[in-house]
C-alpha positions as CSV (number, residue, x, y, z in Angstrom):
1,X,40.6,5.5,17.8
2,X,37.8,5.5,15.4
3,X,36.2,8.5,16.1
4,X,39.5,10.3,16.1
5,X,39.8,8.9,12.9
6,X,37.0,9.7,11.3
7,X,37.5,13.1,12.5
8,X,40.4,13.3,10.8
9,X,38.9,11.9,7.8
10,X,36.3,15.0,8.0
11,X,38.6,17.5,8.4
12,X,40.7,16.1,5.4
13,X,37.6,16.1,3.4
14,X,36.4,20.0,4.1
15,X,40.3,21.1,3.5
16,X,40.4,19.2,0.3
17,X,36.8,20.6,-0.8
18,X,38.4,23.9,0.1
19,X,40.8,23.9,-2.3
20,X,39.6,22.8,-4.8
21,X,36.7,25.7,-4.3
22,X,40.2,27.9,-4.6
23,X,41.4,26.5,-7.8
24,X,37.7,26.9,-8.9
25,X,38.0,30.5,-8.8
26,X,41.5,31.0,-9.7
27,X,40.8,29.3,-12.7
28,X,37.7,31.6,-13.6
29,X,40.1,35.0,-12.4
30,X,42.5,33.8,-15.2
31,X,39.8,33.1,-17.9
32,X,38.4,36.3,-17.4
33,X,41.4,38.2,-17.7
34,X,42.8,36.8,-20.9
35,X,41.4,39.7,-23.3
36,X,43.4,42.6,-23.0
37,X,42.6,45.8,-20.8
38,X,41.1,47.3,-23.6
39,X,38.3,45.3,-23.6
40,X,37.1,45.9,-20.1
41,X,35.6,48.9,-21.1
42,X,35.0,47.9,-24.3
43,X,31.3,48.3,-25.5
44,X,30.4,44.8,-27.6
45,X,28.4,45.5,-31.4
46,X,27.5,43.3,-33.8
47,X,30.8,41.0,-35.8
48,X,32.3,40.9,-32.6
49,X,33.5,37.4,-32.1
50,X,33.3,35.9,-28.5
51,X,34.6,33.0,-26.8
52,X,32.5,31.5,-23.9
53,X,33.2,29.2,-20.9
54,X,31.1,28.6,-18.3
55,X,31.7,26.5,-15.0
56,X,30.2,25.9,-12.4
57,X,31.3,25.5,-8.8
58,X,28.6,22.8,-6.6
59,X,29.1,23.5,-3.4
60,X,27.3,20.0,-1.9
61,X,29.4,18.0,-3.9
62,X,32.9,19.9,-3.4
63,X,33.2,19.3,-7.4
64,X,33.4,21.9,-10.3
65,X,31.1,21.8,-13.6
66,X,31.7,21.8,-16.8
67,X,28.7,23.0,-19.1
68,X,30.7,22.3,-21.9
69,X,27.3,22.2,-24.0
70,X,27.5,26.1,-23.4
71,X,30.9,26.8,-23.9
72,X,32.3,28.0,-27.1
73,X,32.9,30.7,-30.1
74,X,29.6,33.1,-30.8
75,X,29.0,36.5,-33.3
76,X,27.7,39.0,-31.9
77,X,24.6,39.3,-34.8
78,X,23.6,42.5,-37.2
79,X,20.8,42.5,-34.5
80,X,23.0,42.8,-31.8
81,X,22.4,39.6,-30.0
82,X,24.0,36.2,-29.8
83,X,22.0,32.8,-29.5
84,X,23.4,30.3,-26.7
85,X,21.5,27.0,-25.9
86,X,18.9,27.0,-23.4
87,X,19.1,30.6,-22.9
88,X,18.4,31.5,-26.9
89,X,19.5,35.1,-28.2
90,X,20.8,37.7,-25.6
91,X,20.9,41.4,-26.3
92,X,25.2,41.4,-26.3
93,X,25.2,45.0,-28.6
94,X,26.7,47.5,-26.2
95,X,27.5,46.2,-23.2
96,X,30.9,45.1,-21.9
97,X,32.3,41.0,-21.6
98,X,31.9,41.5,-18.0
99,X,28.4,42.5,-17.9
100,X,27.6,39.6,-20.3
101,X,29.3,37.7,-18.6
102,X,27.2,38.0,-15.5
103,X,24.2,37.9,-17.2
104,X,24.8,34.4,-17.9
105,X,25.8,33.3,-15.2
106,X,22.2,34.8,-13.4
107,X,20.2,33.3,-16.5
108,X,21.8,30.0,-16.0
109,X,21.1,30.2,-12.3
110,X,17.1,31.2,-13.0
111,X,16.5,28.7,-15.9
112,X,17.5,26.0,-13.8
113,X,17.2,26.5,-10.5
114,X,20.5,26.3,-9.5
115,X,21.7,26.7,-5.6
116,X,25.5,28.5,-6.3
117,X,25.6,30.5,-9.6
118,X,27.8,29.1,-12.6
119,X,30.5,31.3,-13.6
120,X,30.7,32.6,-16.9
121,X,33.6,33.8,-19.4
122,X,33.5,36.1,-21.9
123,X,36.6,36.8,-24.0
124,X,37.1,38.8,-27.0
125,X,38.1,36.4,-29.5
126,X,38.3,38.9,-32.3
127,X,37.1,42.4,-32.7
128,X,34.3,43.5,-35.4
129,X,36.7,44.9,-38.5
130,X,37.6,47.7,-39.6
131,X,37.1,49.2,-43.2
132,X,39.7,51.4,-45.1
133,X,38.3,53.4,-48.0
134,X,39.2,56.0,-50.2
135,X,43.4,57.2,-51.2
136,X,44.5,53.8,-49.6
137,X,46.5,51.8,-51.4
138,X,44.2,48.6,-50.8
139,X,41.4,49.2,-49.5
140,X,38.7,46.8,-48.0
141,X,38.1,45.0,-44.5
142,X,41.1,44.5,-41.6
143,X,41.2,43.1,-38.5
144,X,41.0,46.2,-35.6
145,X,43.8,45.7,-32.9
146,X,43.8,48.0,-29.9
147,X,45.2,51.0,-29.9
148,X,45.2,51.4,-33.4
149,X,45.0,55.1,-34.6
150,X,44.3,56.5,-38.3
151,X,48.1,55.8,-39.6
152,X,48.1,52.8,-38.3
153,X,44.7,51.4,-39.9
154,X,46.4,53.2,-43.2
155,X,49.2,51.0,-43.1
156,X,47.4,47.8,-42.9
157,X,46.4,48.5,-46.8
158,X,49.6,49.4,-47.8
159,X,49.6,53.4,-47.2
160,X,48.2,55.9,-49.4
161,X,47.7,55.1,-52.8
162,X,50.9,56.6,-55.7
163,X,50.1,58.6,-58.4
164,X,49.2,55.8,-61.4
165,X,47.0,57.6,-63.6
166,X,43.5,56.4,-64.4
167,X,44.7,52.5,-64.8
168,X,44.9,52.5,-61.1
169,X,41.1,53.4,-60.6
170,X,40.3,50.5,-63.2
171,X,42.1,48.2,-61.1
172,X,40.5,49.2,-58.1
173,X,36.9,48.8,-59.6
174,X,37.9,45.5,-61.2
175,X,38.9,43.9,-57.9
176,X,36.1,45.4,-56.0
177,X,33.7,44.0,-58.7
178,X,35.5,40.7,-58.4
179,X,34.8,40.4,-54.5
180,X,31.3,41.5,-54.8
181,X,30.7,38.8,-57.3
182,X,32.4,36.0,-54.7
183,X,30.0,37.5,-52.0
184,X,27.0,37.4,-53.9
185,X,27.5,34.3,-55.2
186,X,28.0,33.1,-52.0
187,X,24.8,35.5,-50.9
188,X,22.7,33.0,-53.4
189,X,23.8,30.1,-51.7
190,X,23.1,31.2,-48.4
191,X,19.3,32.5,-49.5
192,X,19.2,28.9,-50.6
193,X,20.2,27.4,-47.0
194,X,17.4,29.4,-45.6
195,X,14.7,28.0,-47.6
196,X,15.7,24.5,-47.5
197,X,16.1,25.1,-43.5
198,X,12.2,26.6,-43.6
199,X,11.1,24.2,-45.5
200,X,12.0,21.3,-43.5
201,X,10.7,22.9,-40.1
202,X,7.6,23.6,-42.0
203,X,7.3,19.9,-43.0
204,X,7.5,20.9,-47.0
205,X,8.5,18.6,-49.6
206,X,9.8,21.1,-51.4
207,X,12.0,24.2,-51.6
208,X,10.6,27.7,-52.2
209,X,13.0,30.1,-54.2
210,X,13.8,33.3,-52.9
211,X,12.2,36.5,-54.7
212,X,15.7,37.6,-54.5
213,X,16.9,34.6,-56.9
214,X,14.2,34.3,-59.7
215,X,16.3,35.7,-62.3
216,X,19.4,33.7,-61.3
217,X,21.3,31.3,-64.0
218,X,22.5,28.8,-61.5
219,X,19.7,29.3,-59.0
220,X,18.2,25.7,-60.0
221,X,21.7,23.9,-59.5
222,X,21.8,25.6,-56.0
223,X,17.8,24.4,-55.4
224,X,18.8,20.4,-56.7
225,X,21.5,20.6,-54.3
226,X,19.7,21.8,-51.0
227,X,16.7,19.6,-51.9
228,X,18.9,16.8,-52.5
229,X,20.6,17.1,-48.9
230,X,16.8,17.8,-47.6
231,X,15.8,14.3,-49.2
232,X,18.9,12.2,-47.0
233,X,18.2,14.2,-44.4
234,X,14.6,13.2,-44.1
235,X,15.2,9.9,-45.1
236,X,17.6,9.3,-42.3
237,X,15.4,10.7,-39.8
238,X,12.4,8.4,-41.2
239,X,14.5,5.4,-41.0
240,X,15.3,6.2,-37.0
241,X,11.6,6.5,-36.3
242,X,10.6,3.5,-38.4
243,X,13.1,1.9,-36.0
244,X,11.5,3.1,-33.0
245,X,8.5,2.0,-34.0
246,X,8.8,-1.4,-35.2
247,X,10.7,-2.0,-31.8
248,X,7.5,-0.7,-30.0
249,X,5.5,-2.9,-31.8
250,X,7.5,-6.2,-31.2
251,X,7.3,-4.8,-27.7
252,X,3.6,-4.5,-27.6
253,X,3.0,-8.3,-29.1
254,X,5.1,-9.6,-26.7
255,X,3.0,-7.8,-23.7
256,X,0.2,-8.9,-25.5
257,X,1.9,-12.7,-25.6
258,X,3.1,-12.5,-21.8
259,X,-0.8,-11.4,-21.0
260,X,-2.3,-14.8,-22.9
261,X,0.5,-16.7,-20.8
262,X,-0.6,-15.1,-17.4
263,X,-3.9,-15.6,-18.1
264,X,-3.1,-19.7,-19.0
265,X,-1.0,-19.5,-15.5
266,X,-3.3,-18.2,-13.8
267,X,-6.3,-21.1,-15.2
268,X,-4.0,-23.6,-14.4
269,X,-3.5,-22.0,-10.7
270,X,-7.0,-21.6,-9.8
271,X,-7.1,-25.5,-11.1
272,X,-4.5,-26.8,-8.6
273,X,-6.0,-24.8,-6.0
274,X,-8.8,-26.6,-6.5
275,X,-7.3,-30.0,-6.5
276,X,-4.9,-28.6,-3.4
277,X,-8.3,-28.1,-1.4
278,X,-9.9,-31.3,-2.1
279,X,-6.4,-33.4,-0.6
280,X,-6.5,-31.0,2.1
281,X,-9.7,-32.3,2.7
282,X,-8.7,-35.6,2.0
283,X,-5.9,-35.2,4.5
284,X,-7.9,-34.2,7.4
285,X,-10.2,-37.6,7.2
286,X,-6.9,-39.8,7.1
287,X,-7.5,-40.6,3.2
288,X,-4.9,-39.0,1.5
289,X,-1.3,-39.4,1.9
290,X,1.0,-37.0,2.7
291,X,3.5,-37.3,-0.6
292,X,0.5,-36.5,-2.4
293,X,-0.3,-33.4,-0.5
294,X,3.6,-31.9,-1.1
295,X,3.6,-32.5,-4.3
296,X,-0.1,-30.3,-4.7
297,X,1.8,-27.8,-2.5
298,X,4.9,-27.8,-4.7
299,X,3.1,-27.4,-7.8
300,X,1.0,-24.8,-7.1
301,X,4.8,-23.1,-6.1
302,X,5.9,-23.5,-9.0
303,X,2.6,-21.8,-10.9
304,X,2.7,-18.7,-8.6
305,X,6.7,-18.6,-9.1
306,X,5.8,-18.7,-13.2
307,X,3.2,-16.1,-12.8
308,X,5.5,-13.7,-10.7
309,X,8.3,-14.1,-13.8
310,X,5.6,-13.7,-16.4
311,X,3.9,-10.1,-14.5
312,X,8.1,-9.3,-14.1
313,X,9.0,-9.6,-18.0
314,X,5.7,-7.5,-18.9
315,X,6.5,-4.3,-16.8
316,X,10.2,-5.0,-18.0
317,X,8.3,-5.2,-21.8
318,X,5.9,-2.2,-20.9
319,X,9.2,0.2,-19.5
320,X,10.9,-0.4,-22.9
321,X,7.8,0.9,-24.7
322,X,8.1,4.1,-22.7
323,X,11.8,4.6,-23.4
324,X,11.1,4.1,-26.7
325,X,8.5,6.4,-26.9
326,X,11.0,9.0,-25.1
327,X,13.9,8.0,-27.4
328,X,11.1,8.9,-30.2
329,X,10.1,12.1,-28.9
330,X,13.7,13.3,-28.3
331,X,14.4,12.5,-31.7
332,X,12.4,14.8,-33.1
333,X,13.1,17.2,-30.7
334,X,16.7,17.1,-31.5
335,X,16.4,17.5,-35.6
336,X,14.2,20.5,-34.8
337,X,16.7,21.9,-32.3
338,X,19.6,21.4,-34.9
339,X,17.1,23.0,-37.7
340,X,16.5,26.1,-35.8
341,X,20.2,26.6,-34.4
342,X,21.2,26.0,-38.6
343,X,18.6,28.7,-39.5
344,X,19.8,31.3,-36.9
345,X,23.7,31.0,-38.0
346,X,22.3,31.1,-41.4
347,X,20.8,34.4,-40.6
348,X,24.0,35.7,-39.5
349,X,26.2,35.1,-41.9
350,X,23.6,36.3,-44.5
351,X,23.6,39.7,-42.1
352,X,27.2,39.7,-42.0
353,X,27.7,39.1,-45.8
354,X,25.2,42.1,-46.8
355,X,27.7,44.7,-44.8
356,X,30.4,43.2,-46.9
357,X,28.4,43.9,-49.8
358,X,27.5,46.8,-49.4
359,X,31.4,47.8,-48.5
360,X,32.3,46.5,-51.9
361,X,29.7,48.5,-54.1
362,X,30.8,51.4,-52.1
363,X,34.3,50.6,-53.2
364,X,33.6,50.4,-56.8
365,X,31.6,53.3,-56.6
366,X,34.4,55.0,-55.7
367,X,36.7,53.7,-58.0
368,X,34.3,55.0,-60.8
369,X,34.3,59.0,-59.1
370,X,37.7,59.0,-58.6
371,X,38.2,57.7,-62.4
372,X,36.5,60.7,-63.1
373,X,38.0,63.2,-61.3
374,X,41.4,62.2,-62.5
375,X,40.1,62.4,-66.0
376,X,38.6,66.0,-65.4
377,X,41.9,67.4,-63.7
378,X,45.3,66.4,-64.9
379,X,48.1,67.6,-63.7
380,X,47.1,68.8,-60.3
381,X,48.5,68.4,-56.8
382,X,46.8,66.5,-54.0
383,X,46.7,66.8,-50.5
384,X,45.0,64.0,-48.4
385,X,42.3,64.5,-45.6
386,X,40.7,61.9,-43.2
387,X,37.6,60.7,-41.6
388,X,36.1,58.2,-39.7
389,X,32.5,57.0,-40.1
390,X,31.2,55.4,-36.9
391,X,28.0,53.7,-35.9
392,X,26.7,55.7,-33.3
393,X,23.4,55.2,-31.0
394,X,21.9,53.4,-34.3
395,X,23.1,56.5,-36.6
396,X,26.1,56.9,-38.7
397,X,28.4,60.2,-38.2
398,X,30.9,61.3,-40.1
399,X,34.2,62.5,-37.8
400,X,37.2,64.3,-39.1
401,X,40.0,62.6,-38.2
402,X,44.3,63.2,-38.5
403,X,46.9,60.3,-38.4
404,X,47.1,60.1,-34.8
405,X,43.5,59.6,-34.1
406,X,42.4,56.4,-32.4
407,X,40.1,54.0,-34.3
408,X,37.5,51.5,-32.6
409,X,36.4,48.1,-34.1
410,X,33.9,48.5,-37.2
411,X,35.1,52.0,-38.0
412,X,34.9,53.1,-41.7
413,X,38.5,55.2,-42.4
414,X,38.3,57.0,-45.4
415,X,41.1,58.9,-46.6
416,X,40.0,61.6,-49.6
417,X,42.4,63.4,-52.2
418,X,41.5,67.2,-51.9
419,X,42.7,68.5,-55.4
420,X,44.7,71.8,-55.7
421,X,46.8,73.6,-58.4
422,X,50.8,72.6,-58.6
């Protein structure tokens, strides 16, 4: 009955380690199909947004793994890459979720050493933007959908723009100016983060202003600000290791305590073993009594009990000063983990931000040309033409374009008044 049992059990065990193996992989099928079938062939560049999950089936424990510290939202970077822990930045800049996807799976499987490969994810969170410029009613940056064609990028900024006369142009430049004067504010600010972040994983007291920022009014507010937040962080990581290290000093003078005490132990010891040899002596002649000899025996016991507690509580005393040494060298491997991980998101928000910029100077540049023309040519009819400007292998092309022409993510759209006589 036993062994049929346990049989049974077996066979219970392997069919319930087989399905969960199947909801393993059903679960992965369904996370990488959630983007749509655009994306399969999609080729990834840099503002595309991705969202991350990676599992892990462990086939000697019949359990599934969660590497929840790798999961999550990324960019795709100006440079084309995206930074994950442990594996750092990853060239993601024309390739498809799929093919990412696998790569970090094999990665993960290399770094570590792992038997069964984890399973990765890769879904499109959001698409890089797309930019309208030129006749458009409101131009600037939009979210790309799929299957989104020339008209339909139009629409998103309210159609072509209506005949207003030169106060529309104004308008246009005005709020163009007023966006590229949120963006470089916010520019300043992030030129700021950078220093501070260099200067605390280069151990400087103080904050370096950017070349770009010597002429800025409020660059000395921004500098207080970041040097103030440098200061509490410091401070709060001084006050950890000042922890750590009075703890391994209190440690230390107690094993130095404990060894004065083993050493007194161990006197007293060699004393009773001296005394212990004299009644055993004693004892074989007939002159000592037999009380006398248990109670040698029991003390010297209870010395070699003391000394075992005493060598017990020092290797307990000397294994806390290791962990604490650990505890202090993860510490400061942490805050410069966290320092670099800050630096690189920095860097891509500051590469992100200057392709904004630019689109906003372009805009007003526009707005000013456009003024112009008006001025120069009243009373003229004005039929519109459109293009696309595309990144392409690292260069930008211009491509003619009508209404019904498809659009991909970070497309410029430009629609263009071409001026004729009434």
């Amino acid at each position: 009955m036993k062994t049929r049992a346990h049989t049974g059990f077996q066979i219970a065990d392997r069919q319930g380690r087989s399905a969960l193996r199947c909801i393993f992989l059903a679960v992965v099928f369904c996370l990488s199909g959630l983007h749509p079938a655009f994306a399969e062939d999609y080729r990834l560049g840099a503002m595309d947004k991705l969202r991350i999950r990676v599992a892990e089936w462990q086939t000697a424990e019949g359990a599934v793994r969660d590497w929840s510290a790798i999961s999550g939202d990324y960019m795709v970077g100006a440079a084309g890459d995206i930074s994950l822990p442990f594996l750092g930045a990853l060239p993601a800049s024309g390739k498809t979720t799929a093919e990412l996807a696998d790569e970090v799976g094999l990665k993960l499987q290399k770094l570590f050493g792992l038997p069964d490969r984890p399973s990765a994810s890769v879904e499109l969170a959001q698409y890089r933007p797309i930019y309208l410029a030129g006749e458009v009613q409101t131009p600037g940056e939009y979210p790309f959908a799929p299957q989104m064609t020339v008209l339909k990028a139009v629409s998103l900024g309210g159609g072509l723009r209506r005949a207003e006369g030169g106060q529309r142009f104004a308008r246009d430049f005005i709020m163009a100016q007023g966006e590229s004067s949120v963006r470089i504010a916010e520019r300043n600010r992030l030129l700021i983060r950078r220093a501070r972040l260099k200067a605390e994983i280069a151990g400087q007291s103080e904050i370096e202003v950017p070349a770009q920022l010597k002429d800025v009014a409020d660059a000395a507010s921004l500098v207080e600000s970041e040097t103030a937040l440098m200061v509490s962080r410091d401070k709060r990581l001084k006050l950890q290791l000042t922890a750590l290290a009075e703890l391994k000093s209190l440690l230390k003078s107690e094993i130095e305590a404990l060894g004065k005490k083993s050493t007194t132990q161990s006197r007293q010891l060699m004393l009773v073993m001296e005394d212990k040899d004299r009644v055993d002596g004693l004892a074989e002649k007939g002159l000592a009594l037999s009380a006398r000899k248990l109670a040698i025996e029991q003390r010297v016991a209870d010395l070699q009990a003391a000394l075992l507690d005493i060598d017990t509580a020092s290797l307990k005393a000397k294994q806390d000063v290791s962990k604490a040494s650990q505890d202090e060298t993860n510490l400061r491997n942490d805050f410069d983990a966290q320092l670099a991980q800050e630096l690189q998101n920095t860097e891509a928000e500051l590469d992100t931000l200057s392709l904004k910029l630019v689109t906003s100077r372009d805009l007003m540049t526009e707005a000013l040309l456009q003024s112009a023309d008006t001025a120069r040519a009243p009373g003229v009819a004005a039929s519109v033409t459109y293009a696309i400007v595309r990144q392409s292998d690292g260069k930008t092309v211009t491509l003619p374009a009508r209404e019904d022409t498809p659009v991909q993510p970070g497309d410029v759209v430009k629609a263009e008044a071409v001026l004729g006589s009434q």
